[in-house]
N, C-alpha and C positions, 0 to 999 in steps of 0.2 A: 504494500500500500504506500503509496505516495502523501509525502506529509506537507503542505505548502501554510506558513503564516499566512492569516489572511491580508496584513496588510498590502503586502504585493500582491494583490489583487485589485482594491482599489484603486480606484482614478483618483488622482490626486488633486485636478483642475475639474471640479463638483459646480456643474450652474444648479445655483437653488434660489427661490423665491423665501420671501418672509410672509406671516399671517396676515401683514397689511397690504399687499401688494395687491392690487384689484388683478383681478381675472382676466381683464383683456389685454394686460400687461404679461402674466405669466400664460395665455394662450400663445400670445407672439412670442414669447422667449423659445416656446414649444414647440410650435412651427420652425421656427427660424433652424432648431437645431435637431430638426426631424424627433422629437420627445416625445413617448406619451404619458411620462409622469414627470413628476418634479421633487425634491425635497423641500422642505418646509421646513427653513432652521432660523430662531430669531438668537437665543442667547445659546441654544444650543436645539441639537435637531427634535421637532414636531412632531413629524409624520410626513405623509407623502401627499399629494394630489394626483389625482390620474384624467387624461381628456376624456374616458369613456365616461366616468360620473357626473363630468360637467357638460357633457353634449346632453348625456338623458335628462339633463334640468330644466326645469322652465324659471331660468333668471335674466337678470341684468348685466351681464358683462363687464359693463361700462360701470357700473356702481357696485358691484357683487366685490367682498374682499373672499381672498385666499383662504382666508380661516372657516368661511364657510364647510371647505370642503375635505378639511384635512383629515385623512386617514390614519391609526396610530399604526406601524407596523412592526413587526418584532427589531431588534438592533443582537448587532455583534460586534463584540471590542477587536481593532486592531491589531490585535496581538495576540489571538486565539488562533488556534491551529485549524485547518480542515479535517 
């Protein structure tokens, strides 16, 4: 079995959005960089946003923030092995 830290696996240059960021702001970050989620870190990471929960919505874009839609998802430390 093959043992790898996870850090070397991470991307190290992470585009993430914060909870205030309206949504038509973090759609075009999303677009722009072919994404279909985003992280959501303000003093430290949130959760996640993904474009399928925000196309099924009937919102605002334009007024809608981020935090509406964040997802909590599990985390793993840097430094943990696979």
């Amino acid at each position: 079995m093959i043992s790898m830290n996870i850090k070397n696996l991470f991307n190290k240059n992470v585009i993430t959005v914060n909870s205030d960021t309206k949504l038509k702001d973090a759609l075009k970050t999303m677009i722009r960089n072919n994404y279909h989620q985003l992280p959501v870190v303000n003093d430290k990471y949130d959760g996640m946003i993904n474009l399928k929960n925000i196309a099924l919505s009937d919102i605002n874009v334009e007024t809608t923030k981020v935090s509406k839609f964040v997802i909590k998802v599990p985390t793993i430390s840097p430094d943990e092995d696979t």
